[in-house]
C-alpha positions in Angstrom: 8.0 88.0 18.6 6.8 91.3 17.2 5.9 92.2 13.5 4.9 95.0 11.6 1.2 93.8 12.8 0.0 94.0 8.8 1.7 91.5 6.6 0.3 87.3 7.1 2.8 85.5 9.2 1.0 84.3 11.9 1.9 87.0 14.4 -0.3 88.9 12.5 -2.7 86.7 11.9 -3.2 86.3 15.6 -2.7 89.7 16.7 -5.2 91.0 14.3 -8.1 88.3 14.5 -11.3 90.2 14.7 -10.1 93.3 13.6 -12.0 94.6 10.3 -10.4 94.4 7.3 -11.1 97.8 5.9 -8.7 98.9 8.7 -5.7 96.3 7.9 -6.0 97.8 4.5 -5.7 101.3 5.4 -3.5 103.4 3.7 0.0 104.4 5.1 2.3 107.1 3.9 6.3 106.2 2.8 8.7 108.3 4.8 10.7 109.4 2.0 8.1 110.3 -0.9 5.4 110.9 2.0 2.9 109.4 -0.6 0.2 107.2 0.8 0.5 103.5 -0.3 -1.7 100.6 0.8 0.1 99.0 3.9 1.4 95.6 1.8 3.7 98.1 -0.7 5.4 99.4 1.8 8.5 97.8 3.7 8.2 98.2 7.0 11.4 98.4 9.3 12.7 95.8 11.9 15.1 97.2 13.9 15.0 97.8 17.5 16.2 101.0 18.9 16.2 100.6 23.3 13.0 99.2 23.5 11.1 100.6 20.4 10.3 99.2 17.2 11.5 102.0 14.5 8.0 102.4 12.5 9.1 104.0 9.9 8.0 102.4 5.9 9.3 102.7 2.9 7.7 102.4 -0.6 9.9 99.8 -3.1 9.9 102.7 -5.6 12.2 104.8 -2.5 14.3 102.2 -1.9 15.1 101.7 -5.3 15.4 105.3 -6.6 17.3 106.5 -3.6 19.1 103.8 -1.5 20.8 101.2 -3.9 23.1 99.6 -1.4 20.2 98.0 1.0 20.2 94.8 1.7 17.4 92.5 0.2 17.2 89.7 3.3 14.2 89.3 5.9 15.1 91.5 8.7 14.5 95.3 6.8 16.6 97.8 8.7 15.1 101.1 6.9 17.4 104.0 5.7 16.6 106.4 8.1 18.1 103.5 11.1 21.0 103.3 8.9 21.9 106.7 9.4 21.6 107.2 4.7 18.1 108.4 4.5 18.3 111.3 1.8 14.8 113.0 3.3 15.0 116.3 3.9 13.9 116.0 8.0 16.9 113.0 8.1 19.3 114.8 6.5 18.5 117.9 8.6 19.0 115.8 11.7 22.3 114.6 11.1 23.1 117.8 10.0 21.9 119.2 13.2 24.1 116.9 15.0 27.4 117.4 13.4 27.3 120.7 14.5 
């Protein structure tokens, strides 16, 4: 099973036993807001595109401002998977491919 390989379930746990802890707190940036957050505020995607993880995060403060229809259960798909990410790179894309 794969996991965002920062929160405490024990995929995690395992995967980062010996690693220091100054680097599992490191500081990650939210797609939308682009402002870097410690890793536990942000919400990190699930979803499986081919045979990638999407790694996109999302702060709660993003989520909530800008997406009000999510979801709140265990398997996060993030806006941007979606296809309503309100970023200015995401909506570029999709504008990019209506053309």
């Amino acid at each position: 099973p794969a996991c965002c390989g920062f929160c405490s379930c024990a995929v995690c746990t395992r995967k980062n036993k010996g690693v220091k802890s100054s680097t599992l707190s490191a500081k990650a940036s939210c797609h939308q807001c682009k402002l870097k957050k410690p890793q536990q505020e942000l919400r990190h995607c699930e979803m499986v595109i081919g045979n990638r993880h999407c790694r996109k995060k999302f702060c709660e403060q993003c989520l909530t401002r800008y997406v009000l229809s999510l979801p709140n259960d265990s398997h996060f798909k993030c806006p941007a998977c979606l296809g309503i990410c309100t970023c200015a790179s995401c909506v570029r894309r999709r504008e990019k491919m209506n053309q």
